[in-house]
Z-matrix of the N, CA and C atoms (Angstrom, degrees):
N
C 1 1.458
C 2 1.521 1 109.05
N 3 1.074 2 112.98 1 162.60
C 4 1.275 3 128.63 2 177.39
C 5 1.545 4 129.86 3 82.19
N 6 1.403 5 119.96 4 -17.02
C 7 1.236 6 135.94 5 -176.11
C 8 1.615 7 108.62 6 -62.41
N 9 1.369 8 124.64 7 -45.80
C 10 1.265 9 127.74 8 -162.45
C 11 1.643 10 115.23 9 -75.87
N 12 0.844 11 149.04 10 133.00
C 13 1.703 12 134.21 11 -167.47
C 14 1.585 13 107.36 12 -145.61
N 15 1.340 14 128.68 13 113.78
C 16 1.202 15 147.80 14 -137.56
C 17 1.716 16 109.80 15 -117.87
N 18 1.088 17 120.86 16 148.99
C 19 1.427 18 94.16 17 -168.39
C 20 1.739 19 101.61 18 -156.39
N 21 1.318 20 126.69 19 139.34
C 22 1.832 21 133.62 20 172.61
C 23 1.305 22 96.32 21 -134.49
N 24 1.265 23 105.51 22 159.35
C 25 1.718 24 119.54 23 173.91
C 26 1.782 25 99.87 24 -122.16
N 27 1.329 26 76.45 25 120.22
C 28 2.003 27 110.48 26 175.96
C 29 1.962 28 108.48 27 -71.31
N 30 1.619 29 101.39 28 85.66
C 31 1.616 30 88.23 29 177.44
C 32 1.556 31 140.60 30 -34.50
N 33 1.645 32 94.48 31 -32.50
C 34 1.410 33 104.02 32 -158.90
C 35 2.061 34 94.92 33 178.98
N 36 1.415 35 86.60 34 152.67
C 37 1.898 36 101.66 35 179.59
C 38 1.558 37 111.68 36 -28.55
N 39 1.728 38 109.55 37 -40.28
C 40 1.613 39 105.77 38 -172.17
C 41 1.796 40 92.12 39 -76.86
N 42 1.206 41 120.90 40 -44.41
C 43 1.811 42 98.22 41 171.37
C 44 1.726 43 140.28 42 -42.63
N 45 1.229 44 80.49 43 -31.23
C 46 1.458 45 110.95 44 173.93
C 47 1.660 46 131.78 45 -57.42
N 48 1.300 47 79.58 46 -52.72
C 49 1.787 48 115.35 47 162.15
C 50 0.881 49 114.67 48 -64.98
N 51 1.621 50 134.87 49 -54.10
C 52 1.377 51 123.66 50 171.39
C 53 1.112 52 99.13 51 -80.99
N 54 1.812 53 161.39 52 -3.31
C 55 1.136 54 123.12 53 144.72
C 56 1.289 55 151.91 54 -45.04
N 57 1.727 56 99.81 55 -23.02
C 58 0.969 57 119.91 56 -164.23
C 59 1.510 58 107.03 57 -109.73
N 60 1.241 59 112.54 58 5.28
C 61 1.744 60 137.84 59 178.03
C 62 1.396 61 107.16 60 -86.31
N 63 1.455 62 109.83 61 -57.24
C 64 1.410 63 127.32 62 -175.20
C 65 1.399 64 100.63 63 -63.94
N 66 1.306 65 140.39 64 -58.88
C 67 1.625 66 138.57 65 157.74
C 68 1.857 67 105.36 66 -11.10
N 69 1.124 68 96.81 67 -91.51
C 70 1.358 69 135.91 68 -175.48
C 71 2.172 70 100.14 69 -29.65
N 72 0.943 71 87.50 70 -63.84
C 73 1.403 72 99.81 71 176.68
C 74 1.691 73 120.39 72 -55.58
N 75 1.489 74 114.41 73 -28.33
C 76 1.326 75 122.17 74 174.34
C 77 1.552 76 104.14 75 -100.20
N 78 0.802 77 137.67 76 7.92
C 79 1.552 78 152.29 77 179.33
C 80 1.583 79 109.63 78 -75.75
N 81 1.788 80 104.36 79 -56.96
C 82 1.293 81 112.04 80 -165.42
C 83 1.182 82 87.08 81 -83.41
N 84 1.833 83 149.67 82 -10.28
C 85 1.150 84 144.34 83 178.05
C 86 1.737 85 133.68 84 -57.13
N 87 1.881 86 97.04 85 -42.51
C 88 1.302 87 126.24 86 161.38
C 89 0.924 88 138.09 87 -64.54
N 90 1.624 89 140.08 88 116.57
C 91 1.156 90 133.20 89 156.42
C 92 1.009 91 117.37 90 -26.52
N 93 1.324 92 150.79 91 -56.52
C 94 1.303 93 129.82 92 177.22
C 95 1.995 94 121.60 93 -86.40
N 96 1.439 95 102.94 94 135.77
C 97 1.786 96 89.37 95 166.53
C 98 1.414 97 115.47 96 -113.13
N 99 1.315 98 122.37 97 50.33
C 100 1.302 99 127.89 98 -170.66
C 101 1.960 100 122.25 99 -123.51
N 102 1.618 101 84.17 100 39.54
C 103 1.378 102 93.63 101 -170.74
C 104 1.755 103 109.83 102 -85.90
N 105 1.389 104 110.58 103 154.33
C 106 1.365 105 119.35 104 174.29
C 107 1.807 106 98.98 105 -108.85
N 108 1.447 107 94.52 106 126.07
C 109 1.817 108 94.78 107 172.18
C 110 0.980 109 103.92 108 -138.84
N 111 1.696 110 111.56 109 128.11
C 112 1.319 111 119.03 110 -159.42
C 113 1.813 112 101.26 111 -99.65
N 114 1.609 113 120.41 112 149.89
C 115 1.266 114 108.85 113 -154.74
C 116 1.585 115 83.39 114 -141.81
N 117 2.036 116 103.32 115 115.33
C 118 1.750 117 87.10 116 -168.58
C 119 2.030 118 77.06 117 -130.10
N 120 1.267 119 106.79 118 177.05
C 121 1.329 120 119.36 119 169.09
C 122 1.761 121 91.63 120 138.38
N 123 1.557 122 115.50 121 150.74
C 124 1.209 123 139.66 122 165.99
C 125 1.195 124 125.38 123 -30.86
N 126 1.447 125 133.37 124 157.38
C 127 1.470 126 120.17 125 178.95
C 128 1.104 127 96.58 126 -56.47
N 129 1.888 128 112.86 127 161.08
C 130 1.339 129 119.24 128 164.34
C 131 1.857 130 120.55 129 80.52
N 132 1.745 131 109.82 130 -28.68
C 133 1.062 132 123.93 131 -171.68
C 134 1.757 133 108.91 132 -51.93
N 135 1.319 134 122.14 133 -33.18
C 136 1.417 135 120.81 134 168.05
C 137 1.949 136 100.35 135 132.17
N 138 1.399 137 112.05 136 10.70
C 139 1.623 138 87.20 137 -171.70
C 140 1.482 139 98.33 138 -83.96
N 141 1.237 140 149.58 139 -2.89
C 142 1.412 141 127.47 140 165.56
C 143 1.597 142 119.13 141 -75.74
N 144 1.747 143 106.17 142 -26.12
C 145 1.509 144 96.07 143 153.52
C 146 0.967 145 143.52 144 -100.17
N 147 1.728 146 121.43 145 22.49
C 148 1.447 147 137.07 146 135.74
C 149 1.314 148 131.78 147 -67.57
N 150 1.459 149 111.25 148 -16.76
C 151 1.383 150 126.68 149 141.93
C 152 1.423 151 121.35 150 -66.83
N 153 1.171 152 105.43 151 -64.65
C 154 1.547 153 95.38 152 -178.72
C 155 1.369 154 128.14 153 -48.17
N 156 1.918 155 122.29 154 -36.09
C 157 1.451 156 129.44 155 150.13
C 158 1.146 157 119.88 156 -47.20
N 159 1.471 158 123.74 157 -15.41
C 160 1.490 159 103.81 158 179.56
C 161 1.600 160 113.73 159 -112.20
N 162 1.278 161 101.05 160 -22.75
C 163 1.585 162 115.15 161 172.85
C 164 2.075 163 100.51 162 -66.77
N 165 0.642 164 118.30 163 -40.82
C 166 1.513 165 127.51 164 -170.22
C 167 1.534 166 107.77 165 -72.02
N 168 1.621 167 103.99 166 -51.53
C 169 1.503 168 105.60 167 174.37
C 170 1.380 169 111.76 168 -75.84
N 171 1.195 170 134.76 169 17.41
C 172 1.578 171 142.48 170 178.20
C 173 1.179 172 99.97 171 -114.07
N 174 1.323 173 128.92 172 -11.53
C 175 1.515 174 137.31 173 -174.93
C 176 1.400 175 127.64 174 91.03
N 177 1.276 176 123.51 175 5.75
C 178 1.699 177 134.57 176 162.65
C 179 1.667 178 103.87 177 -50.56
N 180 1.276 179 123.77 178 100.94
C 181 1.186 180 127.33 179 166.02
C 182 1.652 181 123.54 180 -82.64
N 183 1.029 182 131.37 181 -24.32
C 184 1.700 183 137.73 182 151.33
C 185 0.783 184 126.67 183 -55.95
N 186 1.652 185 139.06 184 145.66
C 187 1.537 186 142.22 185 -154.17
C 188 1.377 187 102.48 186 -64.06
N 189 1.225 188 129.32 187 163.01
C 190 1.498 189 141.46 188 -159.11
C 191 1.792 190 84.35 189 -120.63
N 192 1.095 191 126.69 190 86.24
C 193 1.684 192 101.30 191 159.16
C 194 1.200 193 125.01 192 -109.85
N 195 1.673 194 114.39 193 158.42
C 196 1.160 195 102.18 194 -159.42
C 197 1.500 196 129.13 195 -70.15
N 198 1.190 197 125.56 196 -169.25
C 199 1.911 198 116.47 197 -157.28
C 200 1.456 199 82.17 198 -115.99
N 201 1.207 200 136.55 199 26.89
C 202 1.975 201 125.67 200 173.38
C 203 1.574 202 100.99 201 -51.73
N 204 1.065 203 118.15 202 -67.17
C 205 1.517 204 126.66 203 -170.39
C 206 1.375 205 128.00 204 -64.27
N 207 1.770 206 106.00 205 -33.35
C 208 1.521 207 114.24 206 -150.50
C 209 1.320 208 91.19 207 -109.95
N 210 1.392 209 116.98 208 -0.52
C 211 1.967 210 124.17 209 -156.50
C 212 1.354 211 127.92 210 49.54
N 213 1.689 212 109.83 211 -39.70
C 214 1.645 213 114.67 212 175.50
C 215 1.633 214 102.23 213 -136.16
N 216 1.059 215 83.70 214 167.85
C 217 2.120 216 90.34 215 175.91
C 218 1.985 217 86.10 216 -148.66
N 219 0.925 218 81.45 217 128.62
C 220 2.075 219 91.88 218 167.57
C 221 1.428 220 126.13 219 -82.43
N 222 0.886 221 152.68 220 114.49
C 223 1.746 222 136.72 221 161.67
C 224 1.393 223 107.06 222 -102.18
N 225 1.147 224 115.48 223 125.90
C 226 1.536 225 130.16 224 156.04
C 227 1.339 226 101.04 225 -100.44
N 228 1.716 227 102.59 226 139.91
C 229 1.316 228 126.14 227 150.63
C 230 1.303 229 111.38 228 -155.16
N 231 1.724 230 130.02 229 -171.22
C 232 1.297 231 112.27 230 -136.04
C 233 1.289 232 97.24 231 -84.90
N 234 1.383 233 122.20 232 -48.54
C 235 1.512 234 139.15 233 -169.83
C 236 1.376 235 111.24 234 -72.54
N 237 1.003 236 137.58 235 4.19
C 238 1.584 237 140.79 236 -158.67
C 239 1.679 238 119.32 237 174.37
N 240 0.755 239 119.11 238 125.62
C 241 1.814 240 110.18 239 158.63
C 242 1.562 241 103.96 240 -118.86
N 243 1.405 242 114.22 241 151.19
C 244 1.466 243 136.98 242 -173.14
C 245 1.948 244 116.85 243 -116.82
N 246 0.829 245 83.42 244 143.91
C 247 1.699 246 83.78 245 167.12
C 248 1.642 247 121.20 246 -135.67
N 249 1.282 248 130.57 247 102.33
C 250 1.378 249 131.04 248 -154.40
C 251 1.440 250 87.59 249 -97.13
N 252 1.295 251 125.02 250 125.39
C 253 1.648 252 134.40 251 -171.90
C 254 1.598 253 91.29 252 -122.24
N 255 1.374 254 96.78 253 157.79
C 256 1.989 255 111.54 254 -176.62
C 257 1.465 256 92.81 255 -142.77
N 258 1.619 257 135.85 256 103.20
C 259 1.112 258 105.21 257 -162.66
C 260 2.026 259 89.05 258 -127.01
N 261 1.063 260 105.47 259 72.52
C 262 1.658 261 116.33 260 -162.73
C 263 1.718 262 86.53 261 -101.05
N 264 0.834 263 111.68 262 -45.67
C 265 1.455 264 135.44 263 -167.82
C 266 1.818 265 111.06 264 -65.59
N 267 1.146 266 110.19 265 -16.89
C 268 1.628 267 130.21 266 177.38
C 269 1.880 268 118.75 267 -65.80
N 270 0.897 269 119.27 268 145.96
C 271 1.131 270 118.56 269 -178.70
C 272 1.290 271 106.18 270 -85.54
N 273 1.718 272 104.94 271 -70.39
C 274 1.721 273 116.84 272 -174.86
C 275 1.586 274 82.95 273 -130.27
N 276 1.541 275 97.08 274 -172.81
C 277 1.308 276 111.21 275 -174.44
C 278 1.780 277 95.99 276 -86.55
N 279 1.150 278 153.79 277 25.87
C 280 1.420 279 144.06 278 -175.96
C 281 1.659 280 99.42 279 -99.01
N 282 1.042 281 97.16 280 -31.43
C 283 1.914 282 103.79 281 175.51
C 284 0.993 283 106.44 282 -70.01
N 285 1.646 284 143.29 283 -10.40
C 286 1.569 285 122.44 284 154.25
C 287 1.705 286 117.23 285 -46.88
N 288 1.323 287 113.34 286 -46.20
C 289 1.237 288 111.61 287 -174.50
C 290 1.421 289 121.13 288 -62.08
N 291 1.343 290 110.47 289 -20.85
C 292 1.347 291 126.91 290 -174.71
C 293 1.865 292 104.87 291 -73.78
N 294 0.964 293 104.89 292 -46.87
C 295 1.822 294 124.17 293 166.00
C 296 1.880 295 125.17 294 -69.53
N 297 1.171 296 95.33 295 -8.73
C 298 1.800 297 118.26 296 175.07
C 299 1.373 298 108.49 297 65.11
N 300 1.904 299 108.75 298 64.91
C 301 1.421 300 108.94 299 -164.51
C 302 1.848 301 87.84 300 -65.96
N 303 1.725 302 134.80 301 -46.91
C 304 0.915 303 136.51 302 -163.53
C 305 1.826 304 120.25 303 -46.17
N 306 1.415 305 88.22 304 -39.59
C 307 1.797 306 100.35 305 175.15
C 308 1.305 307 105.69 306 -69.65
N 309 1.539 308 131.24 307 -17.60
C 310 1.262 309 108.24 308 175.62
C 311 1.713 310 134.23 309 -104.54
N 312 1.407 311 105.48 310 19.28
C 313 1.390 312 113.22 311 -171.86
C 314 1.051 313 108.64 312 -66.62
N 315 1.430 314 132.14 313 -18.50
C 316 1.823 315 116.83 314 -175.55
C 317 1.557 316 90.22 315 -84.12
N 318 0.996 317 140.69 316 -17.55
C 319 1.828 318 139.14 317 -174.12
C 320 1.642 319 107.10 318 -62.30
N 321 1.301 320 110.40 319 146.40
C 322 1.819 321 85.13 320 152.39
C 323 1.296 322 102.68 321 -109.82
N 324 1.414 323 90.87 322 139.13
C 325 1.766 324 92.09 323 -164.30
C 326 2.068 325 101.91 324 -109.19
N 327 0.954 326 119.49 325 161.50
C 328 1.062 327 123.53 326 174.63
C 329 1.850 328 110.19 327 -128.64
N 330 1.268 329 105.31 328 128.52
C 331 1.405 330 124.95 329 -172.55
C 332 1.845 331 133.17 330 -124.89
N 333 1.072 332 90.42 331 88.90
C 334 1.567 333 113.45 332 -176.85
C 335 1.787 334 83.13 333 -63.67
N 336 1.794 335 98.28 334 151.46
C 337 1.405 336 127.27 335 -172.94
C 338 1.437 337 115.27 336 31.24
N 339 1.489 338 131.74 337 53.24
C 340 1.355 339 147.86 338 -169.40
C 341 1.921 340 89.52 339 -71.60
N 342 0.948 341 119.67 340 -7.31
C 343 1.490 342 127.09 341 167.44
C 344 1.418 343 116.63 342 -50.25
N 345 1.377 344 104.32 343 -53.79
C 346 1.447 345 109.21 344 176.23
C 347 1.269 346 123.17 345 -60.37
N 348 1.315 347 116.21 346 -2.23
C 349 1.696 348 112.77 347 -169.66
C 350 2.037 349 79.70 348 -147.04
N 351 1.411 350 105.26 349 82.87
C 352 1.614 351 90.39 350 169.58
C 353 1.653 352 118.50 351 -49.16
N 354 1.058 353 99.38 352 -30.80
C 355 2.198 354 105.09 353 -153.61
C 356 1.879 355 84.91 354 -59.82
N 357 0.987 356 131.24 355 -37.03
C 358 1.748 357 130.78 356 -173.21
C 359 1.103 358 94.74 357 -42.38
N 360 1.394 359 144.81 358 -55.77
C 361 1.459 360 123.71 359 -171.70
C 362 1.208 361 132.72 360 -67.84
N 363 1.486 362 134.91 361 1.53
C 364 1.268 363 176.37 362 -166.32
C 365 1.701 364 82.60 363 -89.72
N 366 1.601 365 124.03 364 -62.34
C 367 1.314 366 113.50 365 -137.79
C 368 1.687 367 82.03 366 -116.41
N 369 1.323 368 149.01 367 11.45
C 370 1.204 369 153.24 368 -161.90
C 371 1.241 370 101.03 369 -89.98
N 372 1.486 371 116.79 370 141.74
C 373 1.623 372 127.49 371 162.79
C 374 1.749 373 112.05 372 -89.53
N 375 1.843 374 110.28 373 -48.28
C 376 1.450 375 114.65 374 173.15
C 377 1.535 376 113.49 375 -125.70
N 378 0.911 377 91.18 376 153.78
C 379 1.975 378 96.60 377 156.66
C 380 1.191 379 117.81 378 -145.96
N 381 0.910 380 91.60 379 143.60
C 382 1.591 381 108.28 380 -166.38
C 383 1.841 382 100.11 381 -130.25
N 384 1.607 383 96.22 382 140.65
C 385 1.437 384 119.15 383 -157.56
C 386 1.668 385 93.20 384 -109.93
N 387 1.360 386 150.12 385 172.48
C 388 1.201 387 147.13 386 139.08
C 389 1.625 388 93.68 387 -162.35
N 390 1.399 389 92.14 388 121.44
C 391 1.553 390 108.09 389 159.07
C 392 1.626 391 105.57 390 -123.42
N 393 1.506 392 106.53 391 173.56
C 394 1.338 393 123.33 392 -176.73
C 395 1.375 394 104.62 393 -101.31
N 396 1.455 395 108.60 394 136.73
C 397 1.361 396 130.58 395 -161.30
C 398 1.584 397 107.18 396 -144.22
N 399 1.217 398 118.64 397 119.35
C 400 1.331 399 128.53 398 -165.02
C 401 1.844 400 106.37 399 15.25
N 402 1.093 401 113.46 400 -98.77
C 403 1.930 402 113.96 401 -156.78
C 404 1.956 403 76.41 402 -100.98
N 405 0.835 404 135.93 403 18.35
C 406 1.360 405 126.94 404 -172.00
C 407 1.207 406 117.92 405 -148.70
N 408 1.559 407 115.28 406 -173.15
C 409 1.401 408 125.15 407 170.88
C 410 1.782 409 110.58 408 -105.41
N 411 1.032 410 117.33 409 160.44
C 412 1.361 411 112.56 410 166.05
C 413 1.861 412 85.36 411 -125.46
N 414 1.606 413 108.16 412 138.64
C 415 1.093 414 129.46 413 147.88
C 416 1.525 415 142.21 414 -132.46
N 417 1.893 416 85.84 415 144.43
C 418 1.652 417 88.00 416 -154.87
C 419 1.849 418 105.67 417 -128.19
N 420 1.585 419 110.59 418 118.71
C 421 1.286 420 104.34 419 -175.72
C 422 1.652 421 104.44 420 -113.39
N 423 1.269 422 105.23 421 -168.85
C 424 1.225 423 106.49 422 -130.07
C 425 1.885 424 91.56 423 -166.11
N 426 1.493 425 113.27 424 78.30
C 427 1.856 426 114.36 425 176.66
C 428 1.765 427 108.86 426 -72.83
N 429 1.711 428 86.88 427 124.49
C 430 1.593 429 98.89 428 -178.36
C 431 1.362 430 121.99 429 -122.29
N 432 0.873 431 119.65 430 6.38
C 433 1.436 432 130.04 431 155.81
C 434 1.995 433 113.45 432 -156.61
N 435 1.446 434 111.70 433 -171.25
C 436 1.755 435 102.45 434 -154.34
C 437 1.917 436 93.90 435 -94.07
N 438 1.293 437 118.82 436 1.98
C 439 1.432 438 113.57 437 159.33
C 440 1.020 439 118.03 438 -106.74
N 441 1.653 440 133.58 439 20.53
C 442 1.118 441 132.72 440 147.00
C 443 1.511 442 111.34 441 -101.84
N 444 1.384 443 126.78 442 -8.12
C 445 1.637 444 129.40 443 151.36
C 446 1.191 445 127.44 444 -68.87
N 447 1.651 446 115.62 445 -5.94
C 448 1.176 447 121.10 446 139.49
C 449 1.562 448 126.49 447 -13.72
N 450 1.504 449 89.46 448 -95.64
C 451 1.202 450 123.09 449 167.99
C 452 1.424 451 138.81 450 -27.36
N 453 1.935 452 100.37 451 -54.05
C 454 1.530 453 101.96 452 177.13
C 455 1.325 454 109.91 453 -57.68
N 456 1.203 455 160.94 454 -89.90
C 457 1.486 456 156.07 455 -177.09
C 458 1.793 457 102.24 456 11.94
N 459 1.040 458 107.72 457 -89.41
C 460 1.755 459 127.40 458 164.60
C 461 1.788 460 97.68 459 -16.93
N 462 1.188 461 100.45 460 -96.27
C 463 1.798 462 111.06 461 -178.04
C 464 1.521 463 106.90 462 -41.34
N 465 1.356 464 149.31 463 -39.43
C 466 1.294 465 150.63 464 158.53
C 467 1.433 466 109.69 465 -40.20
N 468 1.558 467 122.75 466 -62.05
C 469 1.409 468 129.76 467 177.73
C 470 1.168 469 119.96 468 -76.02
N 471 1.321 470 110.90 469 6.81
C 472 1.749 471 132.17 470 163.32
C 473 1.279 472 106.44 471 -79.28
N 474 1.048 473 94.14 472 -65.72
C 475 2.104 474 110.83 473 -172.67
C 476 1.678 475 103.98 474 -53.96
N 477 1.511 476 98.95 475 -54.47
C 478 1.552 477 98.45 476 -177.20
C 479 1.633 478 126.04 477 -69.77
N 480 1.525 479 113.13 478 -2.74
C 481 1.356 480 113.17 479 179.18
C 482 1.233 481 107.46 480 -100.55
C-alpha cells in the first residue's frame, strides 16, 4: 500500500467541498467508520474546507471551524461520528495522549498537519495532499492501508468526472 498517488485539480472552494462530499459519502458506504485521514498541505491550502465538505455532507449544519486552538472538534451523527483534529499546535507526538488520541480510534477522525506526529502514517488509511495551484488547489492522495482502498475507486471517479 501506499506507493500509488492519484491526483485532480480542485477549481475553486465549491470543488473542494465536493471533495470532501465525495469522501464523506463513501464513508457511510463501508463497513467500517473508523478511518484515520491524514490532511497535510500549507496554510490556506484548503484542508479545513475539505472538512467542512465532508462534515456538511454527513449533515453537520453549523460552521465547521478550524481545530488550531481547540486541537479537536467532535461530530456525532447517527451513522458515523468524526473527529476533525488540527495538531499544528503540538509539540511532539506524546501530546496525542494528552488529547485522548486512544478514545478516538472507533471515530474516523481527520487530521490536519499529521506532520507533527510522523508515527500517524504508520496507522493511516488515506492522505491526502492539497496544494495551491494557480486559481485552485491541486489534490493529491495517497491509499495506505486496505480501508483506505476503499475509498480510491470513489476519489478516481471524482477526478475523472
Amino acid at each position: 500500500m501506499g506507493a500509488d498517488r492519484q491526483r485532480t485539480y480542485l477549481a475553486d472552494e465549491a470543488a473542494t467541498l465536493a471533495f470532501g462530499a465525495t469522501v464523506a459519502a463513501s464513508l457511510l458506504r463501508l463497513p467500517h467508520r473508523d478511518l484515520l485521514i491524514l490532511l497535510q498541505g500549507d496554510l490556506g491550502a484548503g484542508k479545513t474546507t475539505f472538512g467542512r465538505g465532508l462534515l456538511r455532507e454527513l449533515g453537520h449544519k453549523g460552521p465547521v471551524p478550524s481545530p488550531t486552538y481547540t486541537l479537536l472538534e467532535p461530530y456525532h451523527f447517527d451513522e458515523i461520528d468524526v473527529c476533525h483534529l488540527d495538531l499544528y499546535r503540538l509539540a511532539d507526538a506524546a501530546e496525542l495522549e494528552y488529547i485522548g488520541w486512544r478514545d478516538l480510534a472507533t471515530t474516523t477522525r481527520l487530521v490536519e498537519w499529521p506532520e507533527r506526529c510522523p508515527g500517524l502514517t504508520d496507522e493511516a488509511d488515506l492522505r491526502i495532499l492539497l496544494t495551491l495551484a494557480g486559481e485552485g488547489r491541486q489534490a493529491e492522495w495517497q491509499v495506505l492501508s486496505e480501508k483506505g482502498a476503499a475509498l480510491d475507486a470513489v476519489l478516481q471517479d471524482f477526478a475523472a468526472a
